[in-house]
Gaussian input, Z-matrix of N, CA and C with variables (Angstrom, degrees):
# hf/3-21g

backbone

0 1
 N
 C     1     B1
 C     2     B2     1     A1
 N     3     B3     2     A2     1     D1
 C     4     B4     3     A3     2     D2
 C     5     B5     4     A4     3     D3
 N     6     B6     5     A5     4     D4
 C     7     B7     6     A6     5     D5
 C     8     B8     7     A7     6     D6
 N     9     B9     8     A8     7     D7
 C    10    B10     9     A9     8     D8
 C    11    B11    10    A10     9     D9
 N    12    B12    11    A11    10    D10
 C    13    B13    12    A12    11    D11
 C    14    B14    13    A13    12    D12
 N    15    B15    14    A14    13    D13
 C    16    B16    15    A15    14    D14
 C    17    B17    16    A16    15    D15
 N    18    B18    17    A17    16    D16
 C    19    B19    18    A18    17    D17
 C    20    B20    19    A19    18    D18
 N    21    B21    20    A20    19    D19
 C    22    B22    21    A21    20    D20
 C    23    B23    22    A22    21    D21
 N    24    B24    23    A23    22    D22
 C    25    B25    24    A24    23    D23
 C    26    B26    25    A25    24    D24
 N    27    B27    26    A26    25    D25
 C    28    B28    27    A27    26    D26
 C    29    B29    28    A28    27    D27
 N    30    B30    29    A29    28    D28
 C    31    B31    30    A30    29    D29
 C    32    B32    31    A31    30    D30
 N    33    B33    32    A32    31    D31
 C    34    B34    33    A33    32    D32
 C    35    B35    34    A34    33    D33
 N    36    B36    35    A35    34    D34
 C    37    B37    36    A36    35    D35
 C    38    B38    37    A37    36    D36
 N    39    B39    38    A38    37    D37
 C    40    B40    39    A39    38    D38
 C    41    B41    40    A40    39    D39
 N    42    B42    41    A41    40    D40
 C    43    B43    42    A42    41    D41
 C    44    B44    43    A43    42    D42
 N    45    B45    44    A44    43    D43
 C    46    B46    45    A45    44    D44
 C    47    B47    46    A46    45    D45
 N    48    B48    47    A47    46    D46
 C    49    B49    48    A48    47    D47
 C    50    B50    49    A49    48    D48
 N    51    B51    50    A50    49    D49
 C    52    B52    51    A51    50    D50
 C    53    B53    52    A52    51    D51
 N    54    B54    53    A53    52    D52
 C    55    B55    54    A54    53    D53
 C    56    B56    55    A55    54    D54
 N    57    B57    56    A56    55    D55
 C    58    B58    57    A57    56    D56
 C    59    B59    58    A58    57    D57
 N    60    B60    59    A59    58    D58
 C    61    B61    60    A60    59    D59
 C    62    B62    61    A61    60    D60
 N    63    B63    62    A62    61    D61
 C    64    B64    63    A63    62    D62
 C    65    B65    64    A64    63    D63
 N    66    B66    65    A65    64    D64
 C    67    B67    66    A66    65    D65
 C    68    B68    67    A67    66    D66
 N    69    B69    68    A68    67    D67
 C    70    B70    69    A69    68    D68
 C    71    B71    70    A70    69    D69
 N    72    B72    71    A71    70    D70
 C    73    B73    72    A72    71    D71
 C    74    B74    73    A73    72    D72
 N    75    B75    74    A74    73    D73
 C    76    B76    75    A75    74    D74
 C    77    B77    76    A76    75    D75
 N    78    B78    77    A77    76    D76
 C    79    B79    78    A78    77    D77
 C    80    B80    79    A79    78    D78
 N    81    B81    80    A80    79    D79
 C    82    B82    81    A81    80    D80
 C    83    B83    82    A82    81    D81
 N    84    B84    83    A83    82    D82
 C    85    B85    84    A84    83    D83
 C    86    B86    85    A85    84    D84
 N    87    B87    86    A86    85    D85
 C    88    B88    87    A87    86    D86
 C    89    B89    88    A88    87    D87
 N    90    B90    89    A89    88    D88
 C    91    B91    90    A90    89    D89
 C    92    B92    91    A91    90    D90
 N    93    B93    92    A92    91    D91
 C    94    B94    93    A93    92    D92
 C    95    B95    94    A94    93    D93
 N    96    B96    95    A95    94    D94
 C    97    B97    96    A96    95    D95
 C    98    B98    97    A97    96    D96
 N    99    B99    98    A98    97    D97
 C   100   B100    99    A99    98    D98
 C   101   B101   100   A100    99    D99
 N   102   B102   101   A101   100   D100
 C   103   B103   102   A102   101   D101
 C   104   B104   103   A103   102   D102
 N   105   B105   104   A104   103   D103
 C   106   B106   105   A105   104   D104
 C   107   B107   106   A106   105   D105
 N   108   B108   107   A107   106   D106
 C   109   B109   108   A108   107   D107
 C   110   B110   109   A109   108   D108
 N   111   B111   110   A110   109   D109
 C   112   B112   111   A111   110   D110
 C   113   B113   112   A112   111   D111
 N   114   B114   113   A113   112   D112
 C   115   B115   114   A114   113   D113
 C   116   B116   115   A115   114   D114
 N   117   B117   116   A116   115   D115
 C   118   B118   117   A117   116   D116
 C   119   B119   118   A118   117   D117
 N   120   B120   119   A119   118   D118
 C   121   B121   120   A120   119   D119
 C   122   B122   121   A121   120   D120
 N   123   B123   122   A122   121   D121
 C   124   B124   123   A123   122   D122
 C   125   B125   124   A124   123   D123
 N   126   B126   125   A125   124   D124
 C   127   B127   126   A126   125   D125
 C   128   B128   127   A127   126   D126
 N   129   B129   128   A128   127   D127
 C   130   B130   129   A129   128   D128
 C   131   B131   130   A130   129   D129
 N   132   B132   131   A131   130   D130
 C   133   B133   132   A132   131   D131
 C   134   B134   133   A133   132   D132
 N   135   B135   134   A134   133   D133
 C   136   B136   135   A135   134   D134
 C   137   B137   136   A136   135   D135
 N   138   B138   137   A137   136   D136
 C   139   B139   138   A138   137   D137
 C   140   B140   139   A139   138   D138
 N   141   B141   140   A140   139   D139
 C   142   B142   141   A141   140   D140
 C   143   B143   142   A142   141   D141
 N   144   B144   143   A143   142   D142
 C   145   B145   144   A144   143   D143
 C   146   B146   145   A145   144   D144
 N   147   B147   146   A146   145   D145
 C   148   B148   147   A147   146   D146
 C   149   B149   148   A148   147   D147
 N   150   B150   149   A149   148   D148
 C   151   B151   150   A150   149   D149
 C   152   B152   151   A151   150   D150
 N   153   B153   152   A152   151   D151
 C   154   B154   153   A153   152   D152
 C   155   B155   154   A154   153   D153
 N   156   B156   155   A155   154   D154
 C   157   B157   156   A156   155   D155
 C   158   B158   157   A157   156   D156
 N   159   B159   158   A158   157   D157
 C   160   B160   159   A159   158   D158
 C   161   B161   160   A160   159   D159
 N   162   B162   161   A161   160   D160
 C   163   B163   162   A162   161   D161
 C   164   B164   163   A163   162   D162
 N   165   B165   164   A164   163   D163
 C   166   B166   165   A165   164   D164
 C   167   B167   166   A166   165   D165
 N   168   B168   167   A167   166   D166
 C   169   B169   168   A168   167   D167
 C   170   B170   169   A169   168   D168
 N   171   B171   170   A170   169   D169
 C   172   B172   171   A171   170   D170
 C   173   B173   172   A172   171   D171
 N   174   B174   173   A173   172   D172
 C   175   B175   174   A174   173   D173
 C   176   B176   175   A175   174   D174
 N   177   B177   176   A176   175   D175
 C   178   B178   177   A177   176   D176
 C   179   B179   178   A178   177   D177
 N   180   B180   179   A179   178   D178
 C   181   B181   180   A180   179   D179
 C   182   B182   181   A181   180   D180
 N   183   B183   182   A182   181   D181
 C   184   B184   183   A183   182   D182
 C   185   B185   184   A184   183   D183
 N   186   B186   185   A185   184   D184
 C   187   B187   186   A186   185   D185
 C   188   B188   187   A187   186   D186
 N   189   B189   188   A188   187   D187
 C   190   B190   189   A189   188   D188
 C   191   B191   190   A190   189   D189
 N   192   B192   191   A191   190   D190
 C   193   B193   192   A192   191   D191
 C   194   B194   193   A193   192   D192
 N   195   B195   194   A194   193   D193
 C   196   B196   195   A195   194   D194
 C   197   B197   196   A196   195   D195
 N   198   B198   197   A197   196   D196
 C   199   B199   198   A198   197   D197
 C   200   B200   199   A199   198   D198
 N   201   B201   200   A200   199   D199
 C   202   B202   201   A201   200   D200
 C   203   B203   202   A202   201   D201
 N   204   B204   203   A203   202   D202
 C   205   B205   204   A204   203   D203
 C   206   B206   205   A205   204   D204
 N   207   B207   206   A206   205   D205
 C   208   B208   207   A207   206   D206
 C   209   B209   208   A208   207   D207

   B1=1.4325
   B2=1.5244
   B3=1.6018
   B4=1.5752
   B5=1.1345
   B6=1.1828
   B7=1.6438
   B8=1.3719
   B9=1.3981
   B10=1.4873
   B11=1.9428
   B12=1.2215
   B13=1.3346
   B14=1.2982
   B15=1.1731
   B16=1.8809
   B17=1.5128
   B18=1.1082
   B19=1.7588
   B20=1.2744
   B21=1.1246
   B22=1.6418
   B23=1.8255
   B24=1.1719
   B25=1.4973
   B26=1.2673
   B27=1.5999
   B28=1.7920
   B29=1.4516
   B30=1.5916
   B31=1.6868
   B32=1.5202
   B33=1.4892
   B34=1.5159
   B35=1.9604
   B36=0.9865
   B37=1.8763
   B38=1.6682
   B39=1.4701
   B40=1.2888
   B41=1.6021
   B42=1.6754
   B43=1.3801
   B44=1.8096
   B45=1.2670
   B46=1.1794
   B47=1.6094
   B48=1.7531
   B49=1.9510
   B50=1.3719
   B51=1.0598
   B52=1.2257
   B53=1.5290
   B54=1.2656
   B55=1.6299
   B56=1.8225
   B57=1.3852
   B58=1.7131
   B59=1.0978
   B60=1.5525
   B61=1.4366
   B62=1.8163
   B63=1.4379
   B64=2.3128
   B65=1.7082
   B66=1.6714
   B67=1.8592
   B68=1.5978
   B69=1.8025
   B70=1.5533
   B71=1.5596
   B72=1.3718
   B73=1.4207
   B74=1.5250
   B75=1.6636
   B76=1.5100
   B77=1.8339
   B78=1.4418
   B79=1.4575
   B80=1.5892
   B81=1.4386
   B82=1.1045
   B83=1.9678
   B84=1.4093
   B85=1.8334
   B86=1.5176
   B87=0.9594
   B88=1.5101
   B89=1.4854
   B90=0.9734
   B91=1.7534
   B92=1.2589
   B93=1.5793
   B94=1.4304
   B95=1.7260
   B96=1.4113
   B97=1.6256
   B98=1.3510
   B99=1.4969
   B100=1.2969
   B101=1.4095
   B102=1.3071
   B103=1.5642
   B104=1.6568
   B105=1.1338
   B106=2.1144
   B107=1.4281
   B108=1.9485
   B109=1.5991
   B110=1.7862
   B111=1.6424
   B112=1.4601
   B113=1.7043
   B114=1.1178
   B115=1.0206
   B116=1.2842
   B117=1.6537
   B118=1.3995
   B119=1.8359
   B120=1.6492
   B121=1.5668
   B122=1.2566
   B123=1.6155
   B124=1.5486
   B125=1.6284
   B126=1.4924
   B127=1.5656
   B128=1.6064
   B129=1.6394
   B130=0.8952
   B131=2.0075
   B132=1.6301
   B133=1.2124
   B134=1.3463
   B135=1.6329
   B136=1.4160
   B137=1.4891
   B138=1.6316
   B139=1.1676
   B140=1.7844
   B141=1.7713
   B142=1.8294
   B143=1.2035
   B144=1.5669
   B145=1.4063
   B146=1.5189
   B147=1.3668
   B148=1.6191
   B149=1.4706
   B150=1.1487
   B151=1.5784
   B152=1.4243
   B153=1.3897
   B154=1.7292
   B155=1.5943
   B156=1.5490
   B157=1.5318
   B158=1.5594
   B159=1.4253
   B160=1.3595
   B161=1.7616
   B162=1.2401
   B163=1.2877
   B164=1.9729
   B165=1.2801
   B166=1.1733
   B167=1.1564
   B168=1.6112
   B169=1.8946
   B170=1.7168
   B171=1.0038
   B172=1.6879
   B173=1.7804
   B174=0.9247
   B175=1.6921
   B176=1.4733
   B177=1.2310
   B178=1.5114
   B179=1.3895
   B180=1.2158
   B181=1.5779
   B182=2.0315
   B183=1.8740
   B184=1.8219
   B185=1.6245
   B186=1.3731
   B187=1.4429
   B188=1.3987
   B189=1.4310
   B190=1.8219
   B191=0.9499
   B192=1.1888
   B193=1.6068
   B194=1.2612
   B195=1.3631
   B196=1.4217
   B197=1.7770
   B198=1.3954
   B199=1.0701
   B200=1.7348
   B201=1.1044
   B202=1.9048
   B203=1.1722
   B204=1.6301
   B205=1.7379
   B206=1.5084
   B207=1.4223
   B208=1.3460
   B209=1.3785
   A1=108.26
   A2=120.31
   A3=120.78
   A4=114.90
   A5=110.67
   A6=121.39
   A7=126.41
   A8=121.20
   A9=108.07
   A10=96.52
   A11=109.25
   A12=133.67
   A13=131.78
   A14=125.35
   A15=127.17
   A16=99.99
   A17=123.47
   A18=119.12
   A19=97.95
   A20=129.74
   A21=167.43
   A22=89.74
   A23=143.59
   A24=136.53
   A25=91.74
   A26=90.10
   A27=114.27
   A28=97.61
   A29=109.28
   A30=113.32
   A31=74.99
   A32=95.91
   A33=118.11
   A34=97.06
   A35=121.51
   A36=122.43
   A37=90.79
   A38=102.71
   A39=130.76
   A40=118.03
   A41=106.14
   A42=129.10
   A43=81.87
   A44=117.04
   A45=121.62
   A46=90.50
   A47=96.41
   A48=99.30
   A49=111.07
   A50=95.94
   A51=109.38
   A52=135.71
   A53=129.69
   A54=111.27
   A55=102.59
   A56=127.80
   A57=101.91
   A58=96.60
   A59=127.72
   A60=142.23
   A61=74.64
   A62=83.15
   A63=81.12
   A64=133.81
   A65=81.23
   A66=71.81
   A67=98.65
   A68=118.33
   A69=139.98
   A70=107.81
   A71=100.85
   A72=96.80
   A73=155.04
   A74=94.06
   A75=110.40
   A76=94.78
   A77=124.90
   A78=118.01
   A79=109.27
   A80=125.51
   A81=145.45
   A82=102.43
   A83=79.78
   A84=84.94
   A85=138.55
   A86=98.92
   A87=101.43
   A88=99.71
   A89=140.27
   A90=138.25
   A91=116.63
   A92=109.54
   A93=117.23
   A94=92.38
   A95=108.28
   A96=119.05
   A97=106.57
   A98=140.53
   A99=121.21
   A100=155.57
   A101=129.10
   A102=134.25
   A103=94.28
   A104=92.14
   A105=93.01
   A106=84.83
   A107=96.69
   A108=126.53
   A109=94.46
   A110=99.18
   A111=100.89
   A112=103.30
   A113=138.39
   A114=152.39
   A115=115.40
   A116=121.42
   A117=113.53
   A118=79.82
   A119=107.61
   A120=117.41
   A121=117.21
   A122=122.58
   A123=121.67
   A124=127.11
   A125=91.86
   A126=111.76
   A127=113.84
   A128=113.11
   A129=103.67
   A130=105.12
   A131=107.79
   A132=118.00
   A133=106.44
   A134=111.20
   A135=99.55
   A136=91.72
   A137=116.07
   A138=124.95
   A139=102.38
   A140=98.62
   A141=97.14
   A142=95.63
   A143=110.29
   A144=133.81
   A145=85.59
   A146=110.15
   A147=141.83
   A148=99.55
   A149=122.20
   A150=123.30
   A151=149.90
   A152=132.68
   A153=106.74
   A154=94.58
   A155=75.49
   A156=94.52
   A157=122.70
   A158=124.07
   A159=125.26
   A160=103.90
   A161=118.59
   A162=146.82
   A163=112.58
   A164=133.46
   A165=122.16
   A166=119.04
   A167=112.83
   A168=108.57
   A169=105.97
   A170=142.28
   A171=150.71
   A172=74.89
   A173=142.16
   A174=131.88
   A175=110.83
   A176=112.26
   A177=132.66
   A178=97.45
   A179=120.34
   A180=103.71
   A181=83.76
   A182=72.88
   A183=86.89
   A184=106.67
   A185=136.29
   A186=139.37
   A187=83.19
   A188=114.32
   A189=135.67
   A190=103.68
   A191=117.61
   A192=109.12
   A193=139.95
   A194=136.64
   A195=145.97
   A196=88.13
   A197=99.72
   A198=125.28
   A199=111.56
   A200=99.12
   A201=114.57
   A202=103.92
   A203=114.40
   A204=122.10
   A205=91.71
   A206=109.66
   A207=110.11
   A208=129.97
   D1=132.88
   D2=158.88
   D3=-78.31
   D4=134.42
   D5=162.53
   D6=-105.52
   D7=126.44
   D8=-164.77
   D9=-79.86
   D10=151.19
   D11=-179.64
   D12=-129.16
   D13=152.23
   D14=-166.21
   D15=-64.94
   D16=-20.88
   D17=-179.14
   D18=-81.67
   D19=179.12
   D20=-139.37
   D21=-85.85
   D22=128.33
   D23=143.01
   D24=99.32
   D25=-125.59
   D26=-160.20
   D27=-146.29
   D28=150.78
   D29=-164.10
   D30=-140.09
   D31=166.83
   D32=-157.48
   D33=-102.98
   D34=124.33
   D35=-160.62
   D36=-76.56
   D37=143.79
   D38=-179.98
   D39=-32.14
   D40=-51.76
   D41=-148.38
   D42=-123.77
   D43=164.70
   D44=-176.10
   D45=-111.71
   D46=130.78
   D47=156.50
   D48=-114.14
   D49=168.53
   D50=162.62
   D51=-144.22
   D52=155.40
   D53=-150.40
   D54=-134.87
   D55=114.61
   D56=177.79
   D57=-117.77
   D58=-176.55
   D59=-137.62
   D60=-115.67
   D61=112.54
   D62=164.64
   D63=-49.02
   D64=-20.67
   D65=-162.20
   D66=-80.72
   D67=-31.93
   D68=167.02
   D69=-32.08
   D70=-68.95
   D71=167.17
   D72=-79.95
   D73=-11.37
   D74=159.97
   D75=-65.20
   D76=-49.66
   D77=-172.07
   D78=-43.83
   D79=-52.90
   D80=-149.05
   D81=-72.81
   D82=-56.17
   D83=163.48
   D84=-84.82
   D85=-2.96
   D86=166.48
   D87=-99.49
   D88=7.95
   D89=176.22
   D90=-108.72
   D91=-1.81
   D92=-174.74
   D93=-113.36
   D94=137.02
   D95=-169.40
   D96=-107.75
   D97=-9.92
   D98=129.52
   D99=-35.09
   D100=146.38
   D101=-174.35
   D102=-53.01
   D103=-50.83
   D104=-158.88
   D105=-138.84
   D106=164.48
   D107=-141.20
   D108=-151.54
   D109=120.08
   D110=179.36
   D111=-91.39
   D112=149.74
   D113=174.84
   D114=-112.33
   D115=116.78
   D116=-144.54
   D117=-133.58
   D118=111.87
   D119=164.67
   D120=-104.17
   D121=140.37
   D122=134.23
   D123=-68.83
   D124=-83.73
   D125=173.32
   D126=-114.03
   D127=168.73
   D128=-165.54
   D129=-99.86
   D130=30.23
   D131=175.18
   D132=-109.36
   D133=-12.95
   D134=-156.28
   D135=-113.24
   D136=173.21
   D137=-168.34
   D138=-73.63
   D139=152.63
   D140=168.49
   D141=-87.69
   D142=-164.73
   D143=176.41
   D144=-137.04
   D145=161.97
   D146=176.18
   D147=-127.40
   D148=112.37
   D149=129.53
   D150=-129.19
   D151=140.49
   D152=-158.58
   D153=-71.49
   D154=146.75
   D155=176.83
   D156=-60.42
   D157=110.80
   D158=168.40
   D159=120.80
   D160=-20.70
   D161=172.07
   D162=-33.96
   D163=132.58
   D164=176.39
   D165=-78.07
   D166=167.42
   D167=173.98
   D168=-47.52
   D169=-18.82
   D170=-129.22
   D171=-110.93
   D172=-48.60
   D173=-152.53
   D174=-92.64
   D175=173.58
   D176=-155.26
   D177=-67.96
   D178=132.40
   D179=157.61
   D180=-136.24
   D181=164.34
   D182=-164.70
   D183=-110.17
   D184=133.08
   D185=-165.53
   D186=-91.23
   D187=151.24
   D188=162.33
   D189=-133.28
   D190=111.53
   D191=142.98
   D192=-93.82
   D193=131.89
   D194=-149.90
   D195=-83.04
   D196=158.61
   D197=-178.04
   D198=-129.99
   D199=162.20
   D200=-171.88
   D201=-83.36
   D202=130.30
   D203=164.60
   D204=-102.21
   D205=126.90
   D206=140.10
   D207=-105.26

């Protein structure tokens, strides 16, 4: 996420966010048939992964990609 700042432009925010499209991820979780859902990040540019929690390599996992706040 950018945060606007007292210097010149835009500065890069302290803590990394990240933002996904609700209805994307309501999709993502309602397709996963587990109680609970690990959420697997790098960066906060790059896409997550979804998988139910406890789940083998063999099961669904769901790609997100984050989207831009301005």
């Amino acid at each position: 996420m950018w945060c606007r700042g007292r210097r010149r432009g835009r500065r890069r925010c302290r803590s990394e966010c990240r933002a996904f499209d609700p209805a994307f991820l309501l999709d993502g979780l309602n397709a996963l048939t587990t109680e609970s859902v690990d959420f697997h990040f790098t960066t906060s540019t790059k896409p997550a992964v979804l998988r139910g929690h406890g789940s083998d390599d063999h099961a669904l996992r769901y790609l997100l990609m984050p989207i831009r706040i301005s």
